[in-house]
C-alpha positions in Angstrom: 61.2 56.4 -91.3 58.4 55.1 -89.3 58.1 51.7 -87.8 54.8 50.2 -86.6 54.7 46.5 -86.0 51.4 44.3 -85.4 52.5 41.5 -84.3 51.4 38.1 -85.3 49.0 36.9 -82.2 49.8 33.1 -83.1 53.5 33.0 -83.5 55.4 30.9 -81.1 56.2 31.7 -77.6 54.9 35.3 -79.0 58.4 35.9 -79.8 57.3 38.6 -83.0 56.0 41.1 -79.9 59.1 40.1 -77.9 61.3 41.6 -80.7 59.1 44.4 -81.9 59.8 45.4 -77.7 63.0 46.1 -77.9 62.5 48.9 -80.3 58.9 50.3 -79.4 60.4 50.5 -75.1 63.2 52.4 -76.6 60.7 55.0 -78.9 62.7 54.1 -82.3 59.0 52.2 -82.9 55.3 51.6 -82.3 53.3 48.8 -81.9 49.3 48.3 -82.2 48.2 44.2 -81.0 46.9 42.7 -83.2 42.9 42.9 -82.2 43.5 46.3 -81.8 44.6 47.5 -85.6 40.8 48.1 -86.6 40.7 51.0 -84.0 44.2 52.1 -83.7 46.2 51.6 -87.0 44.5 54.7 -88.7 44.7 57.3 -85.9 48.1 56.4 -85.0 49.5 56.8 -88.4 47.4 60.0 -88.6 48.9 61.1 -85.8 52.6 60.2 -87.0 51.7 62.1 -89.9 51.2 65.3 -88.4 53.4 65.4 -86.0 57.3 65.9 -87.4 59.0 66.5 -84.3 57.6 62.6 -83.3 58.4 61.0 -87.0 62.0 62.5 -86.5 62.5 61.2 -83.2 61.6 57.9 -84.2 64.3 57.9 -87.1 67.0 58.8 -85.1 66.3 56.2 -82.6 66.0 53.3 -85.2 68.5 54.3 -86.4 70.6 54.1 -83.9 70.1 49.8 -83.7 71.1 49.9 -88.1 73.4 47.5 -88.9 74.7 49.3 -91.9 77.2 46.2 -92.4 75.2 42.8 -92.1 76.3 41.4 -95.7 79.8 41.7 -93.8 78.8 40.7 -90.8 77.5 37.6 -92.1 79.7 36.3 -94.8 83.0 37.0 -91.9 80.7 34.2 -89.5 79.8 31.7 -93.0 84.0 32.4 -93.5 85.0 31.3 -89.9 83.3 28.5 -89.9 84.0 26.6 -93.5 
């Protein structure tokens, strides 16, 4: 599983790059601005392609922030507060 977020430049407070921080400072992502996707999208992905050892990485640190329950999650907070 790979993860590469461009974040929207425009979006308020620039709260989409905000987010997409929390998983690219912890390696489970990647993250190309914007401006930049022209130049860096392809080679990036290239390099993701080739390199296994990276791609794996990657999974096992997104996968560590999964929330394998959310339905749960969610209906148990909709239930304690009807």
């Amino acid at each position: 599983m790979l993860a590469i977020f461009v974040p929207y430049p425009h979006a308020a407070e620039d709260h989409q790059t905000h987010n997409a921080m929390a998983l690219v400072d912890n390696g489970a992502a990647k993250m190309v601005s914007d401006n930049e996707v022209n130049q860096k999208l392809i080679p990036l992905l290239q390099n993701l392609m080739q390199d296994e050892q990276a791609r794996k990485l990657m999974e096992e640190k997104i996968k560590a922030h999964a929330f394998t329950n959310a339905d749960e999650v969610i209906a148990e907070q909709i239930l304690q507060h009807i």
